[in-house]
Backbone bond lengths (Angstrom), bond angles and torsions (degrees), N, CA, C in turn:
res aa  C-N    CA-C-N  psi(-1)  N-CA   C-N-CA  omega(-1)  CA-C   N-CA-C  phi
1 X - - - 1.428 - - 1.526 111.15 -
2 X 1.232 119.02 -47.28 1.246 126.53 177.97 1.920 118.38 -67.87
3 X 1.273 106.46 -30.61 1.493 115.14 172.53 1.837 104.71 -72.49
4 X 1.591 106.99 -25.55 1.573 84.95 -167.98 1.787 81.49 -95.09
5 X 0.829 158.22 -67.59 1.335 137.93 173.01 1.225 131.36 -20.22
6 X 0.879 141.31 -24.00 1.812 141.41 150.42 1.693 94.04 -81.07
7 X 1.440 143.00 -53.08 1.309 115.25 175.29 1.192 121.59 -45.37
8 X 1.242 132.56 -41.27 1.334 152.51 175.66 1.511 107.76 -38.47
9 X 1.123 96.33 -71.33 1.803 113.75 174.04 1.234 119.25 -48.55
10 X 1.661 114.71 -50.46 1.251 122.09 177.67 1.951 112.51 -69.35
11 X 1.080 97.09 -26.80 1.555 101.27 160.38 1.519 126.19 -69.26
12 X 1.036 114.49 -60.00 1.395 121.42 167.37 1.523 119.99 -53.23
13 X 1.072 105.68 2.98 1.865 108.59 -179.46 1.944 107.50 -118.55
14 X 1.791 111.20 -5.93 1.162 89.45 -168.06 1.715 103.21 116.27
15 X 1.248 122.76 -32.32 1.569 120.04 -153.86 1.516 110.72 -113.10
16 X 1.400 116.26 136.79 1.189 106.62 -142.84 1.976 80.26 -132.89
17 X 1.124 113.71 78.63 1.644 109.85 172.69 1.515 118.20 -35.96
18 X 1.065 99.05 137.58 2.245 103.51 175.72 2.003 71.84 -97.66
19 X 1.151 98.34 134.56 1.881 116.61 -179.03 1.776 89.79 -127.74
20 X 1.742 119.73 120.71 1.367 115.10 -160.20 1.674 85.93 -118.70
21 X 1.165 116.02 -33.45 1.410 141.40 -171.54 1.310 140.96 -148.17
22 X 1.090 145.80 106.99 1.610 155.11 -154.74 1.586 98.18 -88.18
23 X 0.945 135.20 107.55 1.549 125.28 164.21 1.723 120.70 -99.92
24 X 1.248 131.82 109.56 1.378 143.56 -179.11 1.417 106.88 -58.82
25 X 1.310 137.03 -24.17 1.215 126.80 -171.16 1.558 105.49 -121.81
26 X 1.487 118.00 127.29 1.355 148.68 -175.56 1.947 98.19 -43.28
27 X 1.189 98.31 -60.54 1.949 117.45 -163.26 1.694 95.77 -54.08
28 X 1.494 105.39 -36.10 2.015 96.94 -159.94 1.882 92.03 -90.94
29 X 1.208 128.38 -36.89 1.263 132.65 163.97 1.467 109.18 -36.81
30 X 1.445 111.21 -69.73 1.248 100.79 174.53 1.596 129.27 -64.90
31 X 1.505 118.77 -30.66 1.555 91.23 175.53 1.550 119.77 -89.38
32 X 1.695 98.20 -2.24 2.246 87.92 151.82 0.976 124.29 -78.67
33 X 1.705 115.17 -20.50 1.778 102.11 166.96 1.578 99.90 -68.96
34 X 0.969 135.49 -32.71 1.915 125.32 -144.97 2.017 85.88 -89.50
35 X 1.113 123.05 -21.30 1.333 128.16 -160.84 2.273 92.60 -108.58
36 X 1.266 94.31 21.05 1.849 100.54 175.26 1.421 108.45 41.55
37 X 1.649 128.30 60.75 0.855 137.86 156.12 1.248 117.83 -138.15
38 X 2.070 114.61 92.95 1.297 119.86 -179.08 1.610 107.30 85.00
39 X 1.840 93.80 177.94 1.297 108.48 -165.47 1.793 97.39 -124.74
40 X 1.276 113.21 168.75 1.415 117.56 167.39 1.387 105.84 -151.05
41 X 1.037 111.28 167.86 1.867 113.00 -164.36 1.869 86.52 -133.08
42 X 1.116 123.43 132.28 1.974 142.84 -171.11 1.747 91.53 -123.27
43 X 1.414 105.14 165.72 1.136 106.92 152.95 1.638 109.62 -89.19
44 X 1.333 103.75 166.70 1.536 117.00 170.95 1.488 101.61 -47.43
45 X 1.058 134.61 -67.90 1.172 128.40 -169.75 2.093 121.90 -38.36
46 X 1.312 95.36 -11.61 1.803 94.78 177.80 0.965 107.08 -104.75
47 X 1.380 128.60 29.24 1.394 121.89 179.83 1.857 123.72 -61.67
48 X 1.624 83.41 -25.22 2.024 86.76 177.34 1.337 99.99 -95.18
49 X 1.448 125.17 -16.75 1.891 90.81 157.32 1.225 114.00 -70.25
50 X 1.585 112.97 -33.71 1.984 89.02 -171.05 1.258 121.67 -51.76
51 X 2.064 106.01 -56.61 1.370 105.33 173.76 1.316 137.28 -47.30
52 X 1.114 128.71 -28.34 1.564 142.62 138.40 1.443 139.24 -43.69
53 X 1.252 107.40 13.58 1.367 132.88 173.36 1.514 112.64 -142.67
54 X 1.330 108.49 -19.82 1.610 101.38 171.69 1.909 97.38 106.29
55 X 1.058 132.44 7.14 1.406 110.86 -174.29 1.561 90.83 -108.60
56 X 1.430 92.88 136.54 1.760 112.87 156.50 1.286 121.53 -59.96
57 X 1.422 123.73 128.12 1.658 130.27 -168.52 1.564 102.00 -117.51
58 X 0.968 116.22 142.72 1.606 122.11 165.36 1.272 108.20 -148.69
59 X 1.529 112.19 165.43 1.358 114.81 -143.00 1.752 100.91 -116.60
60 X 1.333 106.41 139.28 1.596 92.13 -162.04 1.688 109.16 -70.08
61 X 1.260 120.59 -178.95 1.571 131.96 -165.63 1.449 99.69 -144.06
62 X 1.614 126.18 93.59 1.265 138.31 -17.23 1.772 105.31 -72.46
63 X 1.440 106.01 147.38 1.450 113.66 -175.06 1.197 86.29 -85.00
64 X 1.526 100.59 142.64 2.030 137.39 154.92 0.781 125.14 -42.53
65 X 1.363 128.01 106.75 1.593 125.56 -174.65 1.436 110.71 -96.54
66 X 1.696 127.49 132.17 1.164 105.99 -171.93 1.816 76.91 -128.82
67 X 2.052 100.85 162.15 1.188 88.85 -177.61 1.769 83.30 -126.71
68 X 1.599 112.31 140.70 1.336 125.11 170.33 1.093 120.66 -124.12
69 X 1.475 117.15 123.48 1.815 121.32 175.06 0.945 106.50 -110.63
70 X 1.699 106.97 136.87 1.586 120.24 148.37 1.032 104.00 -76.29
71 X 1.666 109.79 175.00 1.216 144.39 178.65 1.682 128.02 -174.74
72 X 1.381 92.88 113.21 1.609 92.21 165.82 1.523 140.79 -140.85
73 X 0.730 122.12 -130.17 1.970 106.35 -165.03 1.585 84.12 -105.73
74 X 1.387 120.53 135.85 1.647 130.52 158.75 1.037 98.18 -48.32
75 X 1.588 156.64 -28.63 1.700 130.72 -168.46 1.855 103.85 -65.72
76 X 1.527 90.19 -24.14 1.632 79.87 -155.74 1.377 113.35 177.72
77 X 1.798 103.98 162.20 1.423 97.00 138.69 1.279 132.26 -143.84
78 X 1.034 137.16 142.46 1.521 125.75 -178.92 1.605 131.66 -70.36
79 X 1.632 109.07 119.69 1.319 121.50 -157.56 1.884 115.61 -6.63
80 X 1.559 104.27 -52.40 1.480 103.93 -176.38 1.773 116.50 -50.12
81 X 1.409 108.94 -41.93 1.316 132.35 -150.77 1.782 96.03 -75.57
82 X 1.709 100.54 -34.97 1.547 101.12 -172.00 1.707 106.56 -79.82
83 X 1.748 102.70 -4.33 1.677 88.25 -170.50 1.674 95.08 -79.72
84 X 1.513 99.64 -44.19 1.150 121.71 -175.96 1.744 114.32 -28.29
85 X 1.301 128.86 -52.34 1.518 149.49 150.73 1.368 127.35 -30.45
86 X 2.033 94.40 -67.42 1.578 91.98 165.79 1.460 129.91 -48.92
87 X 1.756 109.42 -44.36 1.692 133.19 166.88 1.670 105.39 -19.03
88 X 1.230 78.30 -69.16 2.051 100.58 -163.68 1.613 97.30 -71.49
89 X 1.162 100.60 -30.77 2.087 80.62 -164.13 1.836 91.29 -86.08
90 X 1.359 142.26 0.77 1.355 136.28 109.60 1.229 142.65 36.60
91 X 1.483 82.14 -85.95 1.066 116.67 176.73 1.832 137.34 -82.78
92 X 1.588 89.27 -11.45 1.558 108.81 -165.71 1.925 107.09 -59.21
93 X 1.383 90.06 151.23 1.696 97.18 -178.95 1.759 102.01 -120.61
94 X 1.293 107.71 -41.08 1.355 93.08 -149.39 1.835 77.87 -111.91
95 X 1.694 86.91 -152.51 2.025 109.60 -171.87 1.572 95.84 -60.28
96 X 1.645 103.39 155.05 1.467 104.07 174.58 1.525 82.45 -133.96
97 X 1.648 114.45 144.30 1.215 150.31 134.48 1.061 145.10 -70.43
98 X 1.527 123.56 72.63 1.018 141.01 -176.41 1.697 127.93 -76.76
99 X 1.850 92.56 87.99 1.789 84.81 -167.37 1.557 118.53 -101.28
100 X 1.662 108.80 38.70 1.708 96.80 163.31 1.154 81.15 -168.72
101 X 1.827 105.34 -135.17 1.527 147.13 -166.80 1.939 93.21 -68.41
102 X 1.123 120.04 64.69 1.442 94.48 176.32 0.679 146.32 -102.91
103 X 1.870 171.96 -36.03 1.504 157.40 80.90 1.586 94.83 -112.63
């Protein structure tokens, strides 16, 4: 979801990425960017891993909006699951939708 949303962008501007390889994991992305091979797009929120590896971050022009829902069973949730929620809602930027029983 997040790869076709920066394609998206990069389309809408004119820019047409050569894509040689898709990598699923965040850690190997980053040490081919830190090793000058390619770009990767993080959320704001990893900004102290990048700097902690040495790669320069800049912030996109218009930034990517991605939208993510939880969801879980109306009985409940179990203590871990509710920290887990507070964590992420944290993090929130934009409108939240609150459609039941929610913490």
């Amino acid at each position: 979801m997040a790869a076709r949303l920066l394609l998206d962008a990069c389309y809408s501007v004119g820019v047409k990425p050569r894509i040689t390889t898709a990598l699923p994991h965040q850690e190997v992305r980053l040490a081919l960017v830190a090793a000058g091979f390619g770009i990767a797009v993080l959320p704001a929120s990893n900004q102290s891993l990048v700097t902690a590896i040495g790669i320069t971050s800049r912030p996109l022009t218009p930034p990517l909006v991605m939208t993510i829902a939880a969801v879980w069973p109306a009985t409940g949730l179990v203590p871990s699951a509710q920290h887990f929620i507070k964590v992420a809602r944290s993090f929130e930027t934009g409108p939240r939708i609150d459609g039941g029983a929610g913490l």
